[in-house]
N, C-alpha and C positions, 0 to 999 in steps of 0.2 A: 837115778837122780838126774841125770842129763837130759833126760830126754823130756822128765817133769820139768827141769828147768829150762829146757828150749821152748816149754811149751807152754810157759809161765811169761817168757820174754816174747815170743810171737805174738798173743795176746795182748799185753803189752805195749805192742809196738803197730799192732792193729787196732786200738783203743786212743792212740795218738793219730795215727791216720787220720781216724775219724772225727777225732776233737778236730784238728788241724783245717779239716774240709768244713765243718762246720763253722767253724772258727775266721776262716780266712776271707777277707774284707775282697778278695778279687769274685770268688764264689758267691758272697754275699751281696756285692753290687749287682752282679747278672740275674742274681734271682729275687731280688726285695722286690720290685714292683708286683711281680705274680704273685709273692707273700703275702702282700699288701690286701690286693684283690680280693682272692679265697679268706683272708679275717674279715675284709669288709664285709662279705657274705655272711662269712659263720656269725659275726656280731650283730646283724640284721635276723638272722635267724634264731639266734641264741637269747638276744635281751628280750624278744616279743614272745618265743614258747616260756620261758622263765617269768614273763610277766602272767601271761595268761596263766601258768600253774600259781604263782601267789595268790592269784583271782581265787582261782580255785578253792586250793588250801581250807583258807577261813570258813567254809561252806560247811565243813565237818567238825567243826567249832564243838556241836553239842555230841559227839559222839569221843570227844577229847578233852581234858583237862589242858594238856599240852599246845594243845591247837589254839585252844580258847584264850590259854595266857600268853600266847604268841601272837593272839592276833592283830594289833599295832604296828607288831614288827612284821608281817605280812604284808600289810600296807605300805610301808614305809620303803620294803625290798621293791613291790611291784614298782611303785611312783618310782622309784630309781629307776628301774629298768626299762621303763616307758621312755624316762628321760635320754637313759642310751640310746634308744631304738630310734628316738624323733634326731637327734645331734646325728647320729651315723647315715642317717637318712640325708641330711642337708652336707654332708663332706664326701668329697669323690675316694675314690678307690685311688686314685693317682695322689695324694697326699698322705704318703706314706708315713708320714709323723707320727699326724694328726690320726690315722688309723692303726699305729702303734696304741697310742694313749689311750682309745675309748676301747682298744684292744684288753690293756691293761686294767684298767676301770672297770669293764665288765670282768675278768679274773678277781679282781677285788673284791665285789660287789658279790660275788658267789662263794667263796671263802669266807666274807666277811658275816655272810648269813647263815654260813656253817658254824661258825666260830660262837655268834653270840647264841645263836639254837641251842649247840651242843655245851653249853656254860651257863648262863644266864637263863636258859629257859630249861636245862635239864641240869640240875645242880645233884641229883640224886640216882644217877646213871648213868652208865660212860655213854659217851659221844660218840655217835655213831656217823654223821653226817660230813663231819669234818674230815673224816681219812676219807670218804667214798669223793667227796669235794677236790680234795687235793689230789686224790691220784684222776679224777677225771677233769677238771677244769683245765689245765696245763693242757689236754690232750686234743683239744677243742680249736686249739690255737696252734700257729708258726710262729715263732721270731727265734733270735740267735740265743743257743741255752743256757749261756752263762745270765742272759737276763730274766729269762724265764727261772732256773735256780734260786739267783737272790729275792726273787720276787716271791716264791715258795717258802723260801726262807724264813722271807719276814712276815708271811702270812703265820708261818707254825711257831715265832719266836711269839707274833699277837695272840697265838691261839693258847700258848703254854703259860702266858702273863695271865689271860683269862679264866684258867684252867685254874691257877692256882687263887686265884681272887675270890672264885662264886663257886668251885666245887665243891661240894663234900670232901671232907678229911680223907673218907676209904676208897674216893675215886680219882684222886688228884693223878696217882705217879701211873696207875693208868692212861688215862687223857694222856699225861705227857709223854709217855712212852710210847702209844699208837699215831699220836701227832708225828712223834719223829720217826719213827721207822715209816711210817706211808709217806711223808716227806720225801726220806730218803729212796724209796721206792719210787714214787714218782717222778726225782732228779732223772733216777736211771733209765726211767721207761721213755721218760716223754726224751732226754737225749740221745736216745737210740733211734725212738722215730722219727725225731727231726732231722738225724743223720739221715735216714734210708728216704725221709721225702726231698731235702737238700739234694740228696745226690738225684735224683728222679727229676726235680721241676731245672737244675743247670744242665741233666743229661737231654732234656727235650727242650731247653730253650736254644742249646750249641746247637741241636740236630736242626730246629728252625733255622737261626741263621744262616747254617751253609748252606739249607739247602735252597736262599735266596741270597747266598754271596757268589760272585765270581769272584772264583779260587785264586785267579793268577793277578789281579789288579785291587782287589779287597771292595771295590764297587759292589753295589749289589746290583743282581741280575737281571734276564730278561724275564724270570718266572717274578721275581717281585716290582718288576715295572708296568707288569698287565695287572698284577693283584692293586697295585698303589693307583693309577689312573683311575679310577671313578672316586677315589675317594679326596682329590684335588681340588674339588670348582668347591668343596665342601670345608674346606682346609683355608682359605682363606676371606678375608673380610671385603677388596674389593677388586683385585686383579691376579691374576699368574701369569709368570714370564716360564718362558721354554727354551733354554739353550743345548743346540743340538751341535754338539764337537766331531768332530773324524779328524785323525791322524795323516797325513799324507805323505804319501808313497811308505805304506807299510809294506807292499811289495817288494818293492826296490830295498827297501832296508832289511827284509829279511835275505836278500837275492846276497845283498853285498856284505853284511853283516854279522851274517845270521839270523837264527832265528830268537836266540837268545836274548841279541838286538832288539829283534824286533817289541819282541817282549817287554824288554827296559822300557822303549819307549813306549807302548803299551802303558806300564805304571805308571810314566810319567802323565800322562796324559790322565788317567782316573785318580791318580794325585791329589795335579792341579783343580780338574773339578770339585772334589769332595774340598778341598783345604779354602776354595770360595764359594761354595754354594750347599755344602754339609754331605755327611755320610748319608742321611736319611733320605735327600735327595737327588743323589747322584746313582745314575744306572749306566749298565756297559750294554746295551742291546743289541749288539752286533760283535761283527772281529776288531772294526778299528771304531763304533760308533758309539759315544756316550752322551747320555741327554741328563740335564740337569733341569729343576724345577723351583723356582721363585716365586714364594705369594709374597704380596702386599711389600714390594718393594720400586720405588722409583724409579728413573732411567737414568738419572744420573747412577745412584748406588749399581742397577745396573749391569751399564756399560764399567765400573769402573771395576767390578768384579769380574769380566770378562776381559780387560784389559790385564787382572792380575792373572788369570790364566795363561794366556799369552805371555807373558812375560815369565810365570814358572817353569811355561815350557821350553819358551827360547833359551832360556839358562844351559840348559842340558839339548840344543841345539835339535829342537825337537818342536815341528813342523807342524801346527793343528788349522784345519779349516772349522769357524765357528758359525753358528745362524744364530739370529735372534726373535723372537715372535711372541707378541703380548696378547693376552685375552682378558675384557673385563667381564664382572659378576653385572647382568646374572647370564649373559651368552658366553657359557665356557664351555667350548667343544674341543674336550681334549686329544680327538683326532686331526680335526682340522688344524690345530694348534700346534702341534706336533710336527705336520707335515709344512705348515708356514713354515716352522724354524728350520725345517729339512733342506724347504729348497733356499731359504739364506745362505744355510752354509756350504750348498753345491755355489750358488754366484760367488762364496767368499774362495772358495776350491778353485773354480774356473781362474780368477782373476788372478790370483796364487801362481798358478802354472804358465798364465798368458805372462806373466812379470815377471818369473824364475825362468821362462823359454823348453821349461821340462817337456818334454812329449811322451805322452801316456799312452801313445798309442800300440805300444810294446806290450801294456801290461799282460799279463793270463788271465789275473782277476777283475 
């Protein structure tokens, strides 16, 4: 009995796991936009094969009474699903909402053609359409599955209103009986798969990230600032700025300090970049070098975002040489760009040293 019971509560306790991951609003942020994506896809491909079968369908009219007195509602399904297919066509993949709802809609709209088939157009035979609908529709799709559940729900709660309205007396408690138990099966199936894709689409979006983060300053890297360069002059509407940082005398500060030191001020410095010019655009390219990139922003705004740099850093006494170098659309050479801002901030470096009296001529590095 212990061991039935240890293994009754393992279960358990592995079935909250996995609620929990699926469940949890930090898992669900990193992976909604990919979610998004792949329904915009399956909804693109799902409304337009679902329309062309309604086309179909009617075609075999005279080899079916069934078919024949369904054919209205044939029509009525396709015209819908055309409608999804042109609406999903005109809204991006990055508006997640709005690719939840036609997500939804088309779930509806396949239930809902199950529903009134297997009722209203077979009042003399159990439904068969309906359970094969509900355990595959759900399957079709991602989102998080407590709303995929109530949405099942209320499909099989229309389905068994339906069932008892237009069935046959000897077919009723049928219908309702196979509505809910494929319901209930479908709860479980389509939550187990969405567990095992959850965890697959967060385990390869983490693995992307790092492996264009620098680990020790939370900057991203030098492998994601050759991937992000060409796609810059494209990103904005009529200029990029390029501000290119280095830290000074990270030598010296790990010589005297450590290296741990040095480190610190390390962060400090990919910090202050990301906290005025964004995570998205901020890279660490070097040991002490980070370049950050600005579209379509003035020189006031700026200078004044480099002056907040500066100033995050001198708080924590913490020394950066900065360049700055503009390019306008449509001549944006994001090497020559690059390297303007480069050599700003060696003149802003030099002048640094000439007015500190420091002599670098010590250095190893």
């Amino acid at each position: 009995m212990r061991g039935g019971s240890f293994g009754v509560r393992a279960l358990v306790q592995r079935l909250r796991e996995a609620a929990w991951f699926a469940d949890s609003e930090e898992h669900w942020g990193a992976i909604r936009a990919q979610i998004a994506r792949e329904n915009h896809h399956n909804i693109l491909a799902v409304s337009l094969v679902f329309a062309v079968m309604m086309a179909i369908i009617p075609l075999f009219s005279p080899l079916s009474a069934k078919i024949s007195a369904a054919r209205q509602w044939y029509v009525i399904v396709m015209v819908c699903s055309l409608l999804v297919y042109v609406v999903a066509l005109r809204v991006r993949p990055e508006r997640v909402k709005a690719v939840t709802v036609l997500m939804y809609v088309m779930i509806s709209l396949l239930l809902v053609y199950a529903t009134v088939l297997g009722t209203i157009y077979a009042t003399g035979q159990i439904a068969t359409a309906y359970p094969a609908f509900v355990l595959a529709s759900p399957l079709l799709f991602a989102d998080r599955k407590r709303r995929v559940a109530a949405c099942i729900a209320i499909h099989t709660a229309l389905f068994v209103c339906m069932a008892v309205l237009f069935d046959e007396s000897g077919f009723i408690v049928d219908d309702v009986i196979n509505s809910c138990l494929f319901a209930g099966i479908s709860v479980v199936i389509n939550a187990n798969v969405l567990n095992t894709k959850f965890r697959q689409e967060y385990t390869q979006i983490r693995l992307e990230e790092l492996s264009g983060k620098d680990l020790l300053t939370g900057s991203r890297n030098r492998n994601s600032y050759e991937q992000a360069l060409a796609r810059y002059p494209h990103a904005c509407a009529h200029s990029l700025a390029c501000v290119f940082a280095d830290l000074n005398g990270l030598h010296e500060l790990n010589a005297t300090i450590g290296h741990a030191g040095g480190d610190a001020m390390l962060k400090c410095v990919g910090n202050a970049m990301r906290v005025a010019f964004g995570e998205e655009d901020t890279y660490r390219i070097g040991g002490d070098e980070f370049v950050s990139f600005a579209p379509d922003i003035d020189d006031a705004e700026l200078q004044s975002r480099v002056r907040a740099v500066r100033g995050m850093t001198e708080e924590r006494s913490c020394r950066v040489s900065i360049g700055v170098a503009r390019a306008e659309l449509p001549d944006i050479d994001m090497s020559a760009l690059v390297r303007r801002a480069e050599r700003q901030m060696y003149d802003d470096k030099r002048r640094y040293y000439e007015r500190t009296g420091f002599d670098r001529r010590g250095r190893l590095d």
